[in-house]
PDB file with one MODEL, atoms N, CA, C and O in Angstrom:
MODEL        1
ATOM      1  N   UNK A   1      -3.905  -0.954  13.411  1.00  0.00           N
ATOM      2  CA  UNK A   1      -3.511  -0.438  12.106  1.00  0.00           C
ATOM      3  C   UNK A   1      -3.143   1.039  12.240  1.00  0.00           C
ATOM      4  O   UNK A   1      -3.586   1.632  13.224  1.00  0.00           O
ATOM      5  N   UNK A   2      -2.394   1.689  11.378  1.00  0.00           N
ATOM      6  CA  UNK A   2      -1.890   2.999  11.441  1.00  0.00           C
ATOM      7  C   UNK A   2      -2.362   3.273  10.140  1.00  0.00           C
ATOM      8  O   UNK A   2      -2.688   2.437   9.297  1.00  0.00           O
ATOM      9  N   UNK A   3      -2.383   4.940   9.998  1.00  0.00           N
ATOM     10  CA  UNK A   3      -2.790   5.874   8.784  1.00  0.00           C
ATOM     11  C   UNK A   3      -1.607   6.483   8.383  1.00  0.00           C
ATOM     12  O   UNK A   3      -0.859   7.267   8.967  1.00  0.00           O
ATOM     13  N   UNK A   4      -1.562   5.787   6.860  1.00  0.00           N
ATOM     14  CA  UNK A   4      -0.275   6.198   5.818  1.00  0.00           C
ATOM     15  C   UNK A   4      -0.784   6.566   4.795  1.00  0.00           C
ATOM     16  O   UNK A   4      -1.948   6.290   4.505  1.00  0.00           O
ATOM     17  N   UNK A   5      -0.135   7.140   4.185  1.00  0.00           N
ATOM     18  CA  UNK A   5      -0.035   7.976   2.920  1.00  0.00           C
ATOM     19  C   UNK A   5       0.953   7.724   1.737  1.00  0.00           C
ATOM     20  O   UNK A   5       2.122   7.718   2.123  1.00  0.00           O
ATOM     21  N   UNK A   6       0.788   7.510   0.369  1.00  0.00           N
ATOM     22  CA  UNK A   6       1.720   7.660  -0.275  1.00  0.00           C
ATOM     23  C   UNK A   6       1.773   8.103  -1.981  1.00  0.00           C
ATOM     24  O   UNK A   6       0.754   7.763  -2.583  1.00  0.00           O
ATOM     25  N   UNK A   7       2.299   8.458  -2.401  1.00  0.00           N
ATOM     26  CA  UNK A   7       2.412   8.896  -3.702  1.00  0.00           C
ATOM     27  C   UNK A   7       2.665   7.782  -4.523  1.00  0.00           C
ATOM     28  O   UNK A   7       3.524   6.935  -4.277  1.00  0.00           O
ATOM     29  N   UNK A   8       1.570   7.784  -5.953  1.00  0.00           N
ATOM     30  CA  UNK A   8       1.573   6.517  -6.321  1.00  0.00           C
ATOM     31  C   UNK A   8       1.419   6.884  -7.641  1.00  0.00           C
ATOM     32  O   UNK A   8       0.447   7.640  -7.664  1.00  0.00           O
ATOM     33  N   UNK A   9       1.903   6.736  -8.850  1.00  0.00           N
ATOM     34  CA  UNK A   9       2.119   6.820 -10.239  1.00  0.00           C
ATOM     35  C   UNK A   9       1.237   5.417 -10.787  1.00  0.00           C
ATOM     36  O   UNK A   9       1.227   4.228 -10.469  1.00  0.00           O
ATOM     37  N   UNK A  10       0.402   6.404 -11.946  1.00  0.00           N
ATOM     38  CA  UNK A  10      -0.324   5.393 -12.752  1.00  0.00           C
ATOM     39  C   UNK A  10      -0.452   6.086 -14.143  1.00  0.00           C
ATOM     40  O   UNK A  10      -0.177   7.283 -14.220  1.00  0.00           O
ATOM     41  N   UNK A  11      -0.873   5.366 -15.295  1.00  0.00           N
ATOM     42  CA  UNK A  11      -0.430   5.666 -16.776  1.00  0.00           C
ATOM     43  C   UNK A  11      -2.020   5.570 -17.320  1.00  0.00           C
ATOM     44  O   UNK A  11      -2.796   4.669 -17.003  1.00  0.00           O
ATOM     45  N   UNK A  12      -2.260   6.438 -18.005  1.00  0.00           N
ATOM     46  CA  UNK A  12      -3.488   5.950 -18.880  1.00  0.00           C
ATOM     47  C   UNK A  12      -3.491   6.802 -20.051  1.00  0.00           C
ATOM     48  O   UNK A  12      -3.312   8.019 -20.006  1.00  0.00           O
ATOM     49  N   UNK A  13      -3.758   5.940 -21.389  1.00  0.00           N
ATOM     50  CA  UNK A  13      -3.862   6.404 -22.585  1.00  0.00           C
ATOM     51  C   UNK A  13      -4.682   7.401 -22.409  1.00  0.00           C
ATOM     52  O   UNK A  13      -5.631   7.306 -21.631  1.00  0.00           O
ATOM     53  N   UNK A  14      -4.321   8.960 -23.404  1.00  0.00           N
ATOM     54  CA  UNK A  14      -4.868   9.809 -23.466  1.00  0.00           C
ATOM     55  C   UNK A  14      -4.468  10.380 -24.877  1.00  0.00           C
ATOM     56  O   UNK A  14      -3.442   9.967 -25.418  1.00  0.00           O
ATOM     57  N   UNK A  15      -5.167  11.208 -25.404  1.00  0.00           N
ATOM     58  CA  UNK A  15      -5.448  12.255 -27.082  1.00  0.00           C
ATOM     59  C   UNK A  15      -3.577  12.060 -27.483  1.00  0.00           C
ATOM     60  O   UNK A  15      -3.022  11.685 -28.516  1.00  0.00           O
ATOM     61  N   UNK A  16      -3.151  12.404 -26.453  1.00  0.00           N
ATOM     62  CA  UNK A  16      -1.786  12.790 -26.429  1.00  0.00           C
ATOM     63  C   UNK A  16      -0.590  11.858 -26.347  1.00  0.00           C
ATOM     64  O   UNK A  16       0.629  12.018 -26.409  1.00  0.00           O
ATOM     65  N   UNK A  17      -1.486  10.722 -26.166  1.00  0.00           N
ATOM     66  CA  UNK A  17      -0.732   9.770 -25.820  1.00  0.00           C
ATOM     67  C   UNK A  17      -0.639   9.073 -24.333  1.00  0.00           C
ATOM     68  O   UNK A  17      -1.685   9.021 -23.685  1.00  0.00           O
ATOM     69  N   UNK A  18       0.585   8.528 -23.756  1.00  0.00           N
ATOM     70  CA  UNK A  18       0.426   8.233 -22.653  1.00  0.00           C
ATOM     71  C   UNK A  18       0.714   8.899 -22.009  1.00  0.00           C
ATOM     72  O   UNK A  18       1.645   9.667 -22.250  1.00  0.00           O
ATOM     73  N   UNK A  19      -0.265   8.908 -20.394  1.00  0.00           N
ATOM     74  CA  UNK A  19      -0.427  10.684 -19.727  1.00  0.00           C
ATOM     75  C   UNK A  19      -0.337   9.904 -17.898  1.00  0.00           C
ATOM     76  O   UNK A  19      -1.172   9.212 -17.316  1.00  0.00           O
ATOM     77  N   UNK A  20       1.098  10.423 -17.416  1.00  0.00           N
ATOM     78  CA  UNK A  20       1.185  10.102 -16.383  1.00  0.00           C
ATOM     79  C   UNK A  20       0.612  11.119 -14.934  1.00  0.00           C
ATOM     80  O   UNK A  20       0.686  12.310 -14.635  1.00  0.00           O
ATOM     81  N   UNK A  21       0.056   9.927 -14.326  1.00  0.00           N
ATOM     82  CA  UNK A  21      -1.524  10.585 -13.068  1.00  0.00           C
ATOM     83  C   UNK A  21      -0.429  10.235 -12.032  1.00  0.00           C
ATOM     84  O   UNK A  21       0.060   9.112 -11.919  1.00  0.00           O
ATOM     85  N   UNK A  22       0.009  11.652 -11.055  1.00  0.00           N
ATOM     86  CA  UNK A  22       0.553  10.953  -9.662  1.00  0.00           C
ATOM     87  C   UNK A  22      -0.582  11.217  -9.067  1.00  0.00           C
ATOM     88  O   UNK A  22      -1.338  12.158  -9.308  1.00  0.00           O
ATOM     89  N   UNK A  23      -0.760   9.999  -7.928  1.00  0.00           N
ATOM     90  CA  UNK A  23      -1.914   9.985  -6.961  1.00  0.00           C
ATOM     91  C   UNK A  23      -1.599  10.267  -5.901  1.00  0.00           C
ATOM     92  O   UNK A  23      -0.377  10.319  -5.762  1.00  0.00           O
ATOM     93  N   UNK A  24      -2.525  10.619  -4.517  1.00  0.00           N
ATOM     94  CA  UNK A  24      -1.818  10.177  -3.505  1.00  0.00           C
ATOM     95  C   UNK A  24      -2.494   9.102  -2.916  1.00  0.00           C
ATOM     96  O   UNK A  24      -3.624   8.992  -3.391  1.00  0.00           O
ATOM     97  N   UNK A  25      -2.268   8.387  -2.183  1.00  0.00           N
ATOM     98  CA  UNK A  25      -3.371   6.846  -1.919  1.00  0.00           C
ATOM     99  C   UNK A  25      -3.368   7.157  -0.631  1.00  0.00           C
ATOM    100  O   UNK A  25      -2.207   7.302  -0.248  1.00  0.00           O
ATOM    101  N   UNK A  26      -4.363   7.373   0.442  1.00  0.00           N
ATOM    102  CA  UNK A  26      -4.279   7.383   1.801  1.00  0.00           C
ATOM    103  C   UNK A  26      -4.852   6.191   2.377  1.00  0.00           C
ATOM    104  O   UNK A  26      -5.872   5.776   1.826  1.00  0.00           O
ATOM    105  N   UNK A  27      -4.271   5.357   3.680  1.00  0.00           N
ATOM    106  CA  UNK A  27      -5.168   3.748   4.078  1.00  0.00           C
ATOM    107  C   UNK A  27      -4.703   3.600   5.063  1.00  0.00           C
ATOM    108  O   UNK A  27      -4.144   4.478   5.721  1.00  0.00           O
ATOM    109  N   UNK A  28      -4.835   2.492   5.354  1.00  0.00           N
ATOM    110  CA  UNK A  28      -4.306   2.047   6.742  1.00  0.00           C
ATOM    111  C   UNK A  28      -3.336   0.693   6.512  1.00  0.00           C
ATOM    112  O   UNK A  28      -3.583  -0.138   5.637  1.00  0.00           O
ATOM    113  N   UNK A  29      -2.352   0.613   7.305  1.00  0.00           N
ATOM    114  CA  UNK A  29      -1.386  -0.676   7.178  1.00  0.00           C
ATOM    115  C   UNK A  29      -1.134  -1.105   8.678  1.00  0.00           C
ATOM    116  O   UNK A  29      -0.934  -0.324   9.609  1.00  0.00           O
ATOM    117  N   UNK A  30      -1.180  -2.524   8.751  1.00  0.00           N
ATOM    118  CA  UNK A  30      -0.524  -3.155  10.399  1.00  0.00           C
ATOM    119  C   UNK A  30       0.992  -4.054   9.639  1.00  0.00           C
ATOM    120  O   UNK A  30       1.319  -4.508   8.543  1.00  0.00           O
ATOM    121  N   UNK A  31       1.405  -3.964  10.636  1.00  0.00           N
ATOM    122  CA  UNK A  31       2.656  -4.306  10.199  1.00  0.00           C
ATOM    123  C   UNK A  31       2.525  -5.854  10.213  1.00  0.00           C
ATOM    124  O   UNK A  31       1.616  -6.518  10.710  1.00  0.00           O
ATOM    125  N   UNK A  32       3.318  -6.162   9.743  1.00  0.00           N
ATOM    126  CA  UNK A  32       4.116  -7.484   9.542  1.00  0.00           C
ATOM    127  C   UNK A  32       4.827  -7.832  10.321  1.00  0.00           C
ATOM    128  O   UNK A  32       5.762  -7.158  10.755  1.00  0.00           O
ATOM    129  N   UNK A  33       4.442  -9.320  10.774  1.00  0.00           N
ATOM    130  CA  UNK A  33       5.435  -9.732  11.947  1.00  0.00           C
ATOM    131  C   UNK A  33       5.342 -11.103  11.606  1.00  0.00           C
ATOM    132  O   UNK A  33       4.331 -11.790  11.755  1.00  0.00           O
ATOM    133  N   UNK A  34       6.911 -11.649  10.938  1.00  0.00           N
ATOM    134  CA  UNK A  34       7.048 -13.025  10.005  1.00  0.00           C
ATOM    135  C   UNK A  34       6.865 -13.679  11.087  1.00  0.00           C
ATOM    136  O   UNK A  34       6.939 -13.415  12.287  1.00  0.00           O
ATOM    137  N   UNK A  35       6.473 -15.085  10.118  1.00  0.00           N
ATOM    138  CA  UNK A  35       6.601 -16.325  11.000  1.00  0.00           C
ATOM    139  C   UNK A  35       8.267 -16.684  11.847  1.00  0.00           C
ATOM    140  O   UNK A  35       9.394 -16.265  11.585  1.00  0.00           O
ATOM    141  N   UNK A  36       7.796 -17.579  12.864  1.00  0.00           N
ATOM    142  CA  UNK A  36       9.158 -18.218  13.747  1.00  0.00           C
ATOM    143  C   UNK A  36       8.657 -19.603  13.363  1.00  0.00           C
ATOM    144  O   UNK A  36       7.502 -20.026  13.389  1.00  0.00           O
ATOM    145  N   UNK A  37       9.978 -20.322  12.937  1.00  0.00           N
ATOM    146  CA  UNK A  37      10.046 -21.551  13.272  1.00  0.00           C
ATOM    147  C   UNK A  37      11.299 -22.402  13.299  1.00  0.00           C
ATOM    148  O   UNK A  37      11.725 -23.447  12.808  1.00  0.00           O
ATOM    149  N   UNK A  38      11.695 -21.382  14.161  1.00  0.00           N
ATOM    150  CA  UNK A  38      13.068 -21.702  14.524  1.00  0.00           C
ATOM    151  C   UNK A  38      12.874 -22.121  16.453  1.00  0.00           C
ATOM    152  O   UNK A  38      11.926 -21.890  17.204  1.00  0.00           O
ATOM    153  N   UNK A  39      13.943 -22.662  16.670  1.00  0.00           N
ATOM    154  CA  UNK A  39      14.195 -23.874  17.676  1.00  0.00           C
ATOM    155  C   UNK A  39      12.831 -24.784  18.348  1.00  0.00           C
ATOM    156  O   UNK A  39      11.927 -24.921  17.524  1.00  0.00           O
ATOM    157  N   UNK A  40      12.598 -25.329  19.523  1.00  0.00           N
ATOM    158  CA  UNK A  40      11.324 -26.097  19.590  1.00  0.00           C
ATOM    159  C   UNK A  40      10.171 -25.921  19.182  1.00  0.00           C
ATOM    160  O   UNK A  40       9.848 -24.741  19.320  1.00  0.00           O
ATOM    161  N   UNK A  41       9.449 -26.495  18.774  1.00  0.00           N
ATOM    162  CA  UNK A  41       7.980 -26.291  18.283  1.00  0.00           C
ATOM    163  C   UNK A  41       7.054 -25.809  19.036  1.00  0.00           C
ATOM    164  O   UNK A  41       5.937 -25.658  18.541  1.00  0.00           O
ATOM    165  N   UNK A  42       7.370 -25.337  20.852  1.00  0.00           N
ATOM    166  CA  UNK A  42       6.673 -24.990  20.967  1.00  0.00           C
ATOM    167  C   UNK A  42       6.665 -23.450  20.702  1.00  0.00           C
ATOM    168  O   UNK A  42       5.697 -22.720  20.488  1.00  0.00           O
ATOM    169  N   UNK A  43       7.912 -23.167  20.767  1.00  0.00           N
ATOM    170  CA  UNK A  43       8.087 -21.685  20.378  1.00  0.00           C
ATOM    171  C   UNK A  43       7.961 -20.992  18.756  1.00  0.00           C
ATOM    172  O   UNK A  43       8.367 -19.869  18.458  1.00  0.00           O
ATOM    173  N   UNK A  44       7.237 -22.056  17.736  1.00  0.00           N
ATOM    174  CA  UNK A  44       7.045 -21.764  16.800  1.00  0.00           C
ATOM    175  C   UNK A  44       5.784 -20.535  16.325  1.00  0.00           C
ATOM    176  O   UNK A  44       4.781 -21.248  16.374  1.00  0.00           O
ATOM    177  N   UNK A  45       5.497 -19.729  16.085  1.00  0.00           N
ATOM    178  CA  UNK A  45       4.060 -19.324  15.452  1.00  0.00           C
ATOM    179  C   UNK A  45       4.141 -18.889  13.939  1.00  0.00           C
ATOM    180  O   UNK A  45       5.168 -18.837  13.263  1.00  0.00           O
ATOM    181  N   UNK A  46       2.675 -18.543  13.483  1.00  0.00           N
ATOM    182  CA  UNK A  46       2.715 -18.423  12.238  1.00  0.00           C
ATOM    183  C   UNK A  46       3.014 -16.882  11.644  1.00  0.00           C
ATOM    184  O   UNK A  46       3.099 -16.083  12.577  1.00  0.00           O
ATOM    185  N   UNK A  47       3.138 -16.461  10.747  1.00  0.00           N
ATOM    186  CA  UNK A  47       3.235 -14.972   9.985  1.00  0.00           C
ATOM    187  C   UNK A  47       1.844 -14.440  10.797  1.00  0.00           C
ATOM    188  O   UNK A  47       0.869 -15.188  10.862  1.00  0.00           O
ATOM    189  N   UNK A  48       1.828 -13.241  11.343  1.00  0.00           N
ATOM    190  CA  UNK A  48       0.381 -12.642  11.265  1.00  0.00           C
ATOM    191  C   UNK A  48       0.686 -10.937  10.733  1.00  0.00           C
ATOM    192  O   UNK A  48       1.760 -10.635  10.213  1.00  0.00           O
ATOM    193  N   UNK A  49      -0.418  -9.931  10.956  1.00  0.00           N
ATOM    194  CA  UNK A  49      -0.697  -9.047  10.381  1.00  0.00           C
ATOM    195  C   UNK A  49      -0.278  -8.805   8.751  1.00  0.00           C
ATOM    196  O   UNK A  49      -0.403  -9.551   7.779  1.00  0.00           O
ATOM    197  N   UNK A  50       0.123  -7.805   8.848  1.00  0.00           N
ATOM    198  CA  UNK A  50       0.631  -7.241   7.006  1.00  0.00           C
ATOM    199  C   UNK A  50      -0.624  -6.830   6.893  1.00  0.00           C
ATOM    200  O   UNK A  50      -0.774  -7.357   5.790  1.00  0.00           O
ATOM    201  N   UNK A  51      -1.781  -6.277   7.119  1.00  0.00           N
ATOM    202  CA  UNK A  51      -2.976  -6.224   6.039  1.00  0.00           C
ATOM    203  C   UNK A  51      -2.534  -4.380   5.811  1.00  0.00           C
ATOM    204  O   UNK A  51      -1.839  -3.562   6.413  1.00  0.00           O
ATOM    205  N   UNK A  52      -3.263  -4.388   4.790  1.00  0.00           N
ATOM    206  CA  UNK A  52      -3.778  -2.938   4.369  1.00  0.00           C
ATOM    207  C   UNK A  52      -5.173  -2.303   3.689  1.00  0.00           C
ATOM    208  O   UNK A  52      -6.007  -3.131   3.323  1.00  0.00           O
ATOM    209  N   UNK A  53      -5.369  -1.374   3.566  1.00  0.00           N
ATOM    210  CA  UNK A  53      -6.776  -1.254   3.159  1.00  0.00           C
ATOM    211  C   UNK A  53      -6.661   0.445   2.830  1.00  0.00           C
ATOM    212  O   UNK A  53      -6.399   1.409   3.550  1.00  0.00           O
ATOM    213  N   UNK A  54      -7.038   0.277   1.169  1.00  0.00           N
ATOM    214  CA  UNK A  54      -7.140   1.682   0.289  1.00  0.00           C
ATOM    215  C   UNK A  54      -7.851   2.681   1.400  1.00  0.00           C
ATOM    216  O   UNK A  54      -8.713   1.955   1.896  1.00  0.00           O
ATOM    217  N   UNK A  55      -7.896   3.378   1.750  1.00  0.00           N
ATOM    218  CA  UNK A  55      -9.456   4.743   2.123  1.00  0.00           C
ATOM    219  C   UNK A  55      -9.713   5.491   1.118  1.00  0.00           C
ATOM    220  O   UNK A  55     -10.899   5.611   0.814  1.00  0.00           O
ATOM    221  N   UNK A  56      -8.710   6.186   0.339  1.00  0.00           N
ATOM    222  CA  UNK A  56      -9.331   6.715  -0.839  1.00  0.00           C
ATOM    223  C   UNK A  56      -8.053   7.125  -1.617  1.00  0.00           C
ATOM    224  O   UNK A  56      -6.938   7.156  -1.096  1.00  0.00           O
ATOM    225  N   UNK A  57      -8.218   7.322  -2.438  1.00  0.00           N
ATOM    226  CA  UNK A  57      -7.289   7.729  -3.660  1.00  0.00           C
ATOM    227  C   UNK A  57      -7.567   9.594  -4.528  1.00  0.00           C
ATOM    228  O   UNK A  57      -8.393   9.949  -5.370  1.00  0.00           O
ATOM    229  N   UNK A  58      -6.704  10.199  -3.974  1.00  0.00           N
ATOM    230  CA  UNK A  58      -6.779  11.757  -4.398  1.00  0.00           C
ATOM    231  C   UNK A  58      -5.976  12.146  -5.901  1.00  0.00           C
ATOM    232  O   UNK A  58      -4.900  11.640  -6.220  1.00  0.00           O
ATOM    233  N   UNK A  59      -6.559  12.920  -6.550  1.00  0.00           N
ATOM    234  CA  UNK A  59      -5.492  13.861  -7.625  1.00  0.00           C
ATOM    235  C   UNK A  59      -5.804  14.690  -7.437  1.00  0.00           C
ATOM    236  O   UNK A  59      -6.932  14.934  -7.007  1.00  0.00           O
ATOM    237  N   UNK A  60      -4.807  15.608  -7.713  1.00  0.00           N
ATOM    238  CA  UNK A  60      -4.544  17.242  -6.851  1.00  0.00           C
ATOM    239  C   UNK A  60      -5.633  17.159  -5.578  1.00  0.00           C
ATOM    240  O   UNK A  60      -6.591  17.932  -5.587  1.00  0.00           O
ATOM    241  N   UNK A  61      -5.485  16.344  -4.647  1.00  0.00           N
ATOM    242  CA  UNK A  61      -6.210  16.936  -3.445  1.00  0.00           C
ATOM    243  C   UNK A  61      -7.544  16.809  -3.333  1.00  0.00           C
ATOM    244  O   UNK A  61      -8.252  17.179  -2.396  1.00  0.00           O
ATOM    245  N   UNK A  62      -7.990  16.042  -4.751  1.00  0.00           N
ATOM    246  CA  UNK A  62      -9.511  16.061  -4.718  1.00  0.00           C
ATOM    247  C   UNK A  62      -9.599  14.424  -5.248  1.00  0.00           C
ATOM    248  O   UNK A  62      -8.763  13.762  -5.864  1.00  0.00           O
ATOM    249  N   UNK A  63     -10.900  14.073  -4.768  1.00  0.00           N
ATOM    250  CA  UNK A  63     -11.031  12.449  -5.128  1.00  0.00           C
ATOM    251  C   UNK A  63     -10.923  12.191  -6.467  1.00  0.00           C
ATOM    252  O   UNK A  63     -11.060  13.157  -7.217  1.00  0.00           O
ATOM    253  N   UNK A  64     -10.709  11.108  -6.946  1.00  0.00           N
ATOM    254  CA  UNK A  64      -9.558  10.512  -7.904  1.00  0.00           C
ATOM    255  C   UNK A  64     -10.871   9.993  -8.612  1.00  0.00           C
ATOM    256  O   UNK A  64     -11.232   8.978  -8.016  1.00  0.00           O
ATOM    257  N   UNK A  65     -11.655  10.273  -9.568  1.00  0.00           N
ATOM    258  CA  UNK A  65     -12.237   9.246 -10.478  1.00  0.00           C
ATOM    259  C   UNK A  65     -12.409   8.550 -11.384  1.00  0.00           C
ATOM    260  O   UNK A  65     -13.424   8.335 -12.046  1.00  0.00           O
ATOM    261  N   UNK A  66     -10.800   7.928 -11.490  1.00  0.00           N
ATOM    262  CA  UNK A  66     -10.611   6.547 -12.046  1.00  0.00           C
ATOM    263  C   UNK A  66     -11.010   5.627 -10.977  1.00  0.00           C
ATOM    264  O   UNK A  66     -11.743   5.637  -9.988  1.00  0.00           O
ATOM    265  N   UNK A  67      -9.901   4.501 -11.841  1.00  0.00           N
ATOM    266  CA  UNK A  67     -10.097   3.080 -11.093  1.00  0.00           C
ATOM    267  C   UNK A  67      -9.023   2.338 -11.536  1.00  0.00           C
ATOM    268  O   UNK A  67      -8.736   1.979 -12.678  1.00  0.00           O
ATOM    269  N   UNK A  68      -8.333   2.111 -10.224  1.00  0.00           N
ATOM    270  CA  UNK A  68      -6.897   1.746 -10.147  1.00  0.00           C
ATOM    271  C   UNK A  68      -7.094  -0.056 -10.663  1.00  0.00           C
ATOM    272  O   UNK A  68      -7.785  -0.733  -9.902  1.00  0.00           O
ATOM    273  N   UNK A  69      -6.577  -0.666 -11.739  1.00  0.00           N
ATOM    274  CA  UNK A  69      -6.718  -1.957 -12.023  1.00  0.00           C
ATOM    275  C   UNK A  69      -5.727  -2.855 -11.154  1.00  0.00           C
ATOM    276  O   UNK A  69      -4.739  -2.352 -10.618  1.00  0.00           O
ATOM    277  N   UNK A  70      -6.114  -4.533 -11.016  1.00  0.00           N
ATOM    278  CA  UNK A  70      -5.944  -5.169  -9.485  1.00  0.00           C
ATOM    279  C   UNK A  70      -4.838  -4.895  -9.503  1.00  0.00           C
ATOM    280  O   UNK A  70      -4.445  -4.445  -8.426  1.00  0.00           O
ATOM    281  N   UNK A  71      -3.714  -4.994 -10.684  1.00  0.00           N
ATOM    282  CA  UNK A  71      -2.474  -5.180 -10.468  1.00  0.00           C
ATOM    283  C   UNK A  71      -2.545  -3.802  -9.459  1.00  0.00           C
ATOM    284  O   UNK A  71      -2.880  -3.762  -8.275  1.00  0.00           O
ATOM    285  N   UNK A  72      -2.170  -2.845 -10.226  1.00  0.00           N
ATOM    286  CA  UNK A  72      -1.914  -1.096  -9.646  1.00  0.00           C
ATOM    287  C   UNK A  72      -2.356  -1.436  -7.594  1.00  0.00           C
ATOM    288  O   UNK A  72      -1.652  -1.176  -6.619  1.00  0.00           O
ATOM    289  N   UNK A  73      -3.623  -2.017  -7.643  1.00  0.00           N
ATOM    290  CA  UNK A  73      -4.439  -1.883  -6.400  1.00  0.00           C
ATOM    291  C   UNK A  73      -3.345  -2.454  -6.076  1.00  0.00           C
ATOM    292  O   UNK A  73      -2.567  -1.584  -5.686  1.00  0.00           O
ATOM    293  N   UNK A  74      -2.843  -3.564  -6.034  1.00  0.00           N
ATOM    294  CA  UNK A  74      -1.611  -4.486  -5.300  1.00  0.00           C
ATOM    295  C   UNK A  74      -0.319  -3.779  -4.828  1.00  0.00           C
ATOM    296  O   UNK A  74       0.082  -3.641  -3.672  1.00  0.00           O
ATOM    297  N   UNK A  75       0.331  -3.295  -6.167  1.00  0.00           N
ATOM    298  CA  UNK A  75       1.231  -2.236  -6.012  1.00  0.00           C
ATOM    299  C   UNK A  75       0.648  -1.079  -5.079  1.00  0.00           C
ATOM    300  O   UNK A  75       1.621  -0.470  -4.635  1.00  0.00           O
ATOM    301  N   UNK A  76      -0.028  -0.764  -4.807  1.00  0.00           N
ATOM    302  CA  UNK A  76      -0.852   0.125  -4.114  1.00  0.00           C
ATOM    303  C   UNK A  76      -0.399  -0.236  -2.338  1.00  0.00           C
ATOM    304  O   UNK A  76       0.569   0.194  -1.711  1.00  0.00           O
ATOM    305  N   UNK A  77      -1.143  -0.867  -2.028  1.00  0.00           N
ATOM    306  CA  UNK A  77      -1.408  -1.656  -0.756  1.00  0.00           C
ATOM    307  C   UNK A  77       0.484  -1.893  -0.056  1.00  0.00           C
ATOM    308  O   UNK A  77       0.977  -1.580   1.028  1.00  0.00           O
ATOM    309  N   UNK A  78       1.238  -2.751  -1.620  1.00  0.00           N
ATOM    310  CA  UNK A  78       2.472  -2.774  -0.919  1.00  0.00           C
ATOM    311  C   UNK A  78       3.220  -1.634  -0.682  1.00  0.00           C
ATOM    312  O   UNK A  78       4.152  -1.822   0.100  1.00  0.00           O
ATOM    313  N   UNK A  79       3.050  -0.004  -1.307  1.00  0.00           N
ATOM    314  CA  UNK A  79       3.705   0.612  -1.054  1.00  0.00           C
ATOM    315  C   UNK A  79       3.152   1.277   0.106  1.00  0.00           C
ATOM    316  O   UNK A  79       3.803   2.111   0.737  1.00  0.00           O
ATOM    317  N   UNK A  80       1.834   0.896   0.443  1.00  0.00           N
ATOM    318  CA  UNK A  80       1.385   1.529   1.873  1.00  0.00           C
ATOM    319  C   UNK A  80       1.888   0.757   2.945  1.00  0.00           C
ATOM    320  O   UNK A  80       1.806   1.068   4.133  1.00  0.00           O
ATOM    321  N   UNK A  81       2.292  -0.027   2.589  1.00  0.00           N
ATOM    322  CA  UNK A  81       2.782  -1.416   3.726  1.00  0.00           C
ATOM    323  C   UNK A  81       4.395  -0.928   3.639  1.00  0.00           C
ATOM    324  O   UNK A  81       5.136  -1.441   4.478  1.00  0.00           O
ATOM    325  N   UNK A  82       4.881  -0.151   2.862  1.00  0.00           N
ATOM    326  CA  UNK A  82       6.551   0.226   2.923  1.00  0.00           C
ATOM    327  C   UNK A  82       6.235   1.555   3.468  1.00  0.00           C
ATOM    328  O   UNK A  82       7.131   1.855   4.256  1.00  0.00           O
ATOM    329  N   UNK A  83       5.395   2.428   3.393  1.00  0.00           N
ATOM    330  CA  UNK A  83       5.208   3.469   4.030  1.00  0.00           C
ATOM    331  C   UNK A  83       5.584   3.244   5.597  1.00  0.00           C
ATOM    332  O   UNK A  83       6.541   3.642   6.262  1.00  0.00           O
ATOM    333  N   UNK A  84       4.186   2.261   6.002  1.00  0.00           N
ATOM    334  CA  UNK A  84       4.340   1.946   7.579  1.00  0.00           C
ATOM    335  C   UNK A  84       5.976   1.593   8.039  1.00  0.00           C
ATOM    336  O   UNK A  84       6.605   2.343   8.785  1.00  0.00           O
ATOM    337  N   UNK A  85       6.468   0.495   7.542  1.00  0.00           N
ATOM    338  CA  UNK A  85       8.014   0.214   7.657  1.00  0.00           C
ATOM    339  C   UNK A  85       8.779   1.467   8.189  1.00  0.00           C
ATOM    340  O   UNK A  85       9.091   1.754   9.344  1.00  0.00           O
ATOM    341  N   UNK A  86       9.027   2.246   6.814  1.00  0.00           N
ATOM    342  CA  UNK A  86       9.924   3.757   6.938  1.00  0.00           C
ATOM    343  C   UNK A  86       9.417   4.513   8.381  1.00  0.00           C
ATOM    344  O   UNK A  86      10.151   5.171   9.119  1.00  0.00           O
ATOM    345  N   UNK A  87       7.868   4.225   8.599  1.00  0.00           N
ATOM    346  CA  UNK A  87       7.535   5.292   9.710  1.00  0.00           C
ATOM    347  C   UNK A  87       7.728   5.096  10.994  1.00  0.00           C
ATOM    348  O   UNK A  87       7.943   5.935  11.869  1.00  0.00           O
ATOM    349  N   UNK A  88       7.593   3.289  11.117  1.00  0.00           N
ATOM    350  CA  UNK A  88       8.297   2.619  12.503  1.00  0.00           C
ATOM    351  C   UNK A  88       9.970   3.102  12.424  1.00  0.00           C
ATOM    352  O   UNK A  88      10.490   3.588  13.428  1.00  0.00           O
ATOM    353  N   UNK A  89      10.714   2.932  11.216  1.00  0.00           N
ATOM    354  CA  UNK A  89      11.849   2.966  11.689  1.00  0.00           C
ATOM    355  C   UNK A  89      12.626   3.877  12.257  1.00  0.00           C
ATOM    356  O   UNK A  89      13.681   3.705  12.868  1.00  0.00           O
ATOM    357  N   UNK A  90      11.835   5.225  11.934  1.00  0.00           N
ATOM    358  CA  UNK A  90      12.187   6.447  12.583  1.00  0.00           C
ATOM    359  C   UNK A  90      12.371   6.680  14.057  1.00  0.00           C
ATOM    360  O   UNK A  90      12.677   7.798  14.472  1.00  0.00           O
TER     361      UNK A  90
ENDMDL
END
């Protein structure tokens, strides 16, 4: 797994109305490497890696104490998983 970083926008009602929080989300991502199942079967295998995993979530630089709901967490994870992408492709 590799250590990525990314800037991540979330919304929460506030006095004022709705009050937009950029985060930064720092974690780890392994890449993705799709399934084959193309020509003989024996040369077939399945999808493996893709995982990711939050480490922590900052505003301005200091730990974040909300709580990102599953959806957000999801959106979360995939943009750390597009992070890794951009950083291999360099």
């Amino acid at each position: 797994m590799s250590k990525v970083s990314t800037e991540f926008v979330v919304y929460r009602d506030s006095a004022e109305g709705e009050e937009e929080i950029i985060l930064e989300i720092n974690g780890w991502a392994e890449p993705l490497i799709p399934a084959n199942f193309n020509g003989h079967p024996d040369n077939w295998y399945p999808e493996e890696g893709g995982d990711t995993e939050i480490e922590e979530v900052l505003y301005n630089g200091e730990p974040w104490d909300g709580v990102l709901t599953s959806s957000e967490e999801s959106c979360a994870r995939a943009q750390l998983a597009e992070e890794l992408e951009g950083y291999e492709a360099l």
